[in-house]
N, C-alpha and C positions, 0 to 999 in steps of 0.2 A: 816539443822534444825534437832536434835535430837528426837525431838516429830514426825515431822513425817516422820521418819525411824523407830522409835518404832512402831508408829501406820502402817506402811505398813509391818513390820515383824508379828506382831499378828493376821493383816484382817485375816488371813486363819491359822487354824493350824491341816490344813488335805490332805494338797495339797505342792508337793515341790516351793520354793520362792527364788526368785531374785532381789537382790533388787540394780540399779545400778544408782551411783549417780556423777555428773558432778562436781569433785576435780579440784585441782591443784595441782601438785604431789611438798611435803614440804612446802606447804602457810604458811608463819608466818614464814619464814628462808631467809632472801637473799642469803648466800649460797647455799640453797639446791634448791631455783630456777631457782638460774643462772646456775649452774649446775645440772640439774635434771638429765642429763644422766649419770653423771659419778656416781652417787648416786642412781643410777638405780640397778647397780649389787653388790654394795658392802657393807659393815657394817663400819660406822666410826670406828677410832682407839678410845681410852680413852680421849685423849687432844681431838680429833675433837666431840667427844661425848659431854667434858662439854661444847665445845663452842659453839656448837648447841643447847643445851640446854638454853645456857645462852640466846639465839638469841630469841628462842621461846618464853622464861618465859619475855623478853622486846619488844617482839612485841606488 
């Protein structure tokens, strides 16, 4: 929830903050879940860019 990560970034703005939230590494991609670790250390190519893209923008 974007409101409250906004709201736990601001509580404090005199002390350093951490603020750690419980993902899933590529949600909205079936390729990038079923392969999370190969996508762990690398940057898509161009073609794998738009098609992930494409995965995202129809999930």
């Amino acid at each position: 929830d974007l409101n409250e990560i906004t709201n736990a970034f601001y509580k404090t703005v005199t002390k350093p903050k951490v603020i750690i939230c419980n993902t899933i590494k590529g949600f909205g991609s079936k390729t990038l879940t079923q392969e999370m670790f190969a996508w762990h250390h690398r940057s898509p190519n161009d073609e794998e860019y738009k098609m992930l893209i494409n995965e995202l923008e129809n999930a």
